[in-house]
C-alpha positions in Angstrom: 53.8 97.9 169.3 50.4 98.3 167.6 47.0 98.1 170.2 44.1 96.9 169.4 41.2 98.6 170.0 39.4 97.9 173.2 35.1 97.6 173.4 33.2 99.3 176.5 32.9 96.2 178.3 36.6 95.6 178.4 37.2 99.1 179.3 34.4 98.9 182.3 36.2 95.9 183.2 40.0 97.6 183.5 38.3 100.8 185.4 37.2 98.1 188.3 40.9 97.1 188.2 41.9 100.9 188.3 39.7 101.5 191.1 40.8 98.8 193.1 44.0 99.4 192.7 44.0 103.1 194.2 42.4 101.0 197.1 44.9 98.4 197.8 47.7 101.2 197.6 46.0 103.9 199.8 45.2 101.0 202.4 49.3 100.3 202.6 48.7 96.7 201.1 50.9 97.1 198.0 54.1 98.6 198.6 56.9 98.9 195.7 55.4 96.1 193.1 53.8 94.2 195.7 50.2 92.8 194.7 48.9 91.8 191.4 45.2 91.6 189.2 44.7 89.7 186.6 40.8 89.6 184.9 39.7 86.8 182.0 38.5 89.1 179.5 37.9 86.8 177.0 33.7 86.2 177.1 33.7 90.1 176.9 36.7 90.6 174.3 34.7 89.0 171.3 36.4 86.8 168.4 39.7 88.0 166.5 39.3 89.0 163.7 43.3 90.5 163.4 46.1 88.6 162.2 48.0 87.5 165.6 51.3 87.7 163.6 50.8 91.4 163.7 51.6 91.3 167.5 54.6 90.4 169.6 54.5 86.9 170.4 56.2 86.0 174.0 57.6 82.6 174.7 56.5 81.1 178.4 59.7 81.0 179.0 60.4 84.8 179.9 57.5 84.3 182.7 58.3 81.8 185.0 59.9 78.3 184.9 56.5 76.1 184.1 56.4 74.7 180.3 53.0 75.7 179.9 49.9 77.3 180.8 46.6 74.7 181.6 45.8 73.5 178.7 42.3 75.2 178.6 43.5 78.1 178.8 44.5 78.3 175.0 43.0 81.3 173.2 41.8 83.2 176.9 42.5 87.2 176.8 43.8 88.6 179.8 44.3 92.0 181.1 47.1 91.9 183.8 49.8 93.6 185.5 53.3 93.5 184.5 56.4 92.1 185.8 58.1 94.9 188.4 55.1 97.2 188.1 53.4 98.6 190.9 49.6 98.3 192.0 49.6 102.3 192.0 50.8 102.9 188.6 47.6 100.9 187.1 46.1 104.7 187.2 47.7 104.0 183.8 46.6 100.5 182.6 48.4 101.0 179.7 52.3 101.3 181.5 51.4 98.8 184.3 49.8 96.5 182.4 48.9 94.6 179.3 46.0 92.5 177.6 47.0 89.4 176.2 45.9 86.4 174.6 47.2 83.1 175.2 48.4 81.3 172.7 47.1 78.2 170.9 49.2 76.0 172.4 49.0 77.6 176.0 52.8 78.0 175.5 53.1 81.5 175.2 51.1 84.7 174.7 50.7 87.6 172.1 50.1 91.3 173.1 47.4 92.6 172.2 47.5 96.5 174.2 49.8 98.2 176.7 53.1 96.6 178.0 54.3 100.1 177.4 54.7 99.8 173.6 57.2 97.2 174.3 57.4 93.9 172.3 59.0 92.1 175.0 57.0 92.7 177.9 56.1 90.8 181.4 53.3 90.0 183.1 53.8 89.2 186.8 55.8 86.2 187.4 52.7 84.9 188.8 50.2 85.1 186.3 50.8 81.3 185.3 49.2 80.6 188.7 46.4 83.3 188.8 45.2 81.1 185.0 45.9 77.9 187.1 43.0 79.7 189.6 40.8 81.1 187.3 41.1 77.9 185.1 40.2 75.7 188.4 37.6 77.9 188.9 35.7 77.9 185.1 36.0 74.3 184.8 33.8 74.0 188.1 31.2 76.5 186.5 32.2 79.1 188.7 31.7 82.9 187.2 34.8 84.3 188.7 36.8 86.0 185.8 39.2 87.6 188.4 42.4 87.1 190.2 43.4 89.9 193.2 46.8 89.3 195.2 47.4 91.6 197.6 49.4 92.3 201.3 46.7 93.3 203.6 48.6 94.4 207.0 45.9 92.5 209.8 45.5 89.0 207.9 48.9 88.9 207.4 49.2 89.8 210.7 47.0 87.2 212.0 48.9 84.7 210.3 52.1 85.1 212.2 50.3 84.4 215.7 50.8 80.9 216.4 47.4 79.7 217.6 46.1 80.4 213.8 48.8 80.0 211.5 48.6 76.7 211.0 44.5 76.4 211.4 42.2 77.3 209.2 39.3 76.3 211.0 40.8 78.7 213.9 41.6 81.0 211.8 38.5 81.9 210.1 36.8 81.4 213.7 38.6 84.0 215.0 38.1 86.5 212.2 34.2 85.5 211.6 33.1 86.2 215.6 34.1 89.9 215.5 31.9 91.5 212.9 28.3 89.6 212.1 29.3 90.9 208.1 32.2 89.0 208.1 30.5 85.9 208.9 27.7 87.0 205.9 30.3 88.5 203.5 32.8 85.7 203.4 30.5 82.9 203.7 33.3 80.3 202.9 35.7 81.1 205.3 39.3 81.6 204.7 42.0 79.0 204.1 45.9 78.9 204.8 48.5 78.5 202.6 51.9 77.7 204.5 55.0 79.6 204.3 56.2 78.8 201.1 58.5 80.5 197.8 56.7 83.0 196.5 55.9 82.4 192.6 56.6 78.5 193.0 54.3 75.9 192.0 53.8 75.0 195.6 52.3 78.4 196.3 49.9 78.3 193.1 48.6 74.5 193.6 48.3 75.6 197.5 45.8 78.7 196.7 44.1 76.8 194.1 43.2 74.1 196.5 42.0 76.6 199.6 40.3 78.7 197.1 38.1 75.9 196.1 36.8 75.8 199.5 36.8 79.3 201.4 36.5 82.9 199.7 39.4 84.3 200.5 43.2 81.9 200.7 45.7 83.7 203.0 49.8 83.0 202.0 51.1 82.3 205.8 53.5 85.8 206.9 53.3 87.0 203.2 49.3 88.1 201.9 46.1 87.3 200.4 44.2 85.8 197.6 40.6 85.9 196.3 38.9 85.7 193.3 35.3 87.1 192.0 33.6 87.9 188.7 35.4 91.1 188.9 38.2 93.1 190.8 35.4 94.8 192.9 34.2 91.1 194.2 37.4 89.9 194.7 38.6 93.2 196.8 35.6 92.9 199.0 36.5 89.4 200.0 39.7 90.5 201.3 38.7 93.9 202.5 35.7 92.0 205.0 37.7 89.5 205.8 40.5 91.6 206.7 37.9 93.6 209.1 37.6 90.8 211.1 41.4 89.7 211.4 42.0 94.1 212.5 38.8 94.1 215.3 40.6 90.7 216.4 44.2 92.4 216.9 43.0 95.6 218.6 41.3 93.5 221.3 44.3 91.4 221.6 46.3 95.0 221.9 44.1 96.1 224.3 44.8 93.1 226.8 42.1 91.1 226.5 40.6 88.1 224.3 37.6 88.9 222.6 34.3 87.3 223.4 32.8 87.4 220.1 30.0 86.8 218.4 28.5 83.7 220.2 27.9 80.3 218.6 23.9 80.4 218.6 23.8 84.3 217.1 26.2 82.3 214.2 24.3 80.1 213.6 21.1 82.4 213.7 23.2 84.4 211.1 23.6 81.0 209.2 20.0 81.0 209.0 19.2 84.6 208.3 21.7 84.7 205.5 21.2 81.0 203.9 25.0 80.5 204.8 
């Protein structure tokens, strides 16, 4: 399979992915193919000038069981990682993962680079709902370009114990009052997504929905989602918000409920911070 040749900015962009994905695997949140990243490259990519018909082109159909991509998403450039693959192979974008570019009729994709040289390769079955995100997110002028899934052990944690599963209010509450940066550093809050299938249409319109209102959406007993204008962004979303959700357990495995941070030092955070 012929590659096309990649510009610095691209490249910068797939070294963030890299570099978070070393992160995510020495923190034990990715195990065997668990976890995925997917980054819009296309205001970075530049036009093409190749002849498309030079690359493999991929039906939807060998991703996942939707028709189509969002409609907008026609012509986007994606890197990505592939079906099966796991988050600590991306050392080697090139084996774990491919660019892409949607087709014209969001009904398929060509590669472009990587996929292991092979004409017919995957992204990750749920890359039709990290474009639904990134899509939901461009059309409300957000900048974020990027789409990190991972299986962080406390907020999934967290999300098993029945006075938070179900509340996102709670939820974010109890997270927020351990660590004053969590409060500053994931301004928005974090949203639950009930137990649902993983990769279903459910799942995707669920994360879309929280992740229009708090910065990081948590999949009830199964991981985490967050975008940002990169993979570093995105990772830190998790990573802070995760801090919280950790100091919160080791309290609770010490024996006692935490005080917290109390409601007038919030708010005087609030107003430190602009929250």
């Amino acid at each position: 399979m012929r590659n096309v040749e990649l510009n610095a900015a691209v490249r910068a962009e797939i070294e963030k992915v890299i570099e978070v994905s070393a992160y995510l695997w020495q923190r034990e949140w990715a195990e065997r193919n668990g976890g995925n990243i997917s980054v819009d490259l296309t205001d970075i990519f530049g036009e093409v000038p190749f002849n498309l018909d030079q690359f493999p082109h991929c039906p939807l159909s060998m991703v996942g069981g939707s028709s189509a991509f969002p409609a907008d998403s026609a012509g986007h450039i994606f890197f990505v990682k592939g079906t099966g693959e796991r988050i600590r192979e991306l050392r080697d974008p090139t084996l774990a993962g491919c660019v892409l570019r949607i087709d014209d009729k969001a009904q398929g994709y060509h590669l472009l680079w990587g996929g292991r040289g092979q004409s017919d390769y995957k992204p990750t079955s749920e890359f039709i709902s990290h474009v639904e995100i990134i899509m939901d997110k461009q059309r409300a002028g957000r900048p974020d370009r990027c789409v990190v899934h991972t299986h962080p052990l406390e907020l999934i944690a967290l999300s098993h114990h029945p006075k938070y599963a179900h509340d996102s209010k709670a939820y974010t509450q109890a997270c927020w009052q351990m660590l004053p940066e969590v409060r500053a550093f994931v301004p928005r809050g974090i949203g639950i997504v009930p137990y649902c299938m993983p990769g279903s249409q459910v799942m995707a319109d669920g994360t879309t929905t929280q992740l229009r209102h708090h910065d990081v959406a948590i999949w009830e007993k199964h991981g985490a989602v967050a975008t940002g204008i990169d993979a570093l962004q995105a990772f830190d979303f998790v990573d802070v918000a995760n801090k919280g959700a950790k100091l919160h357990l080791m309290c609770l495995a010490s024996g006692f409920e935490p005080e917290g941070v109390s409601m007038n030092d919030m708010r005087e955070l609030e107003e430190t911070f602009g929250l």
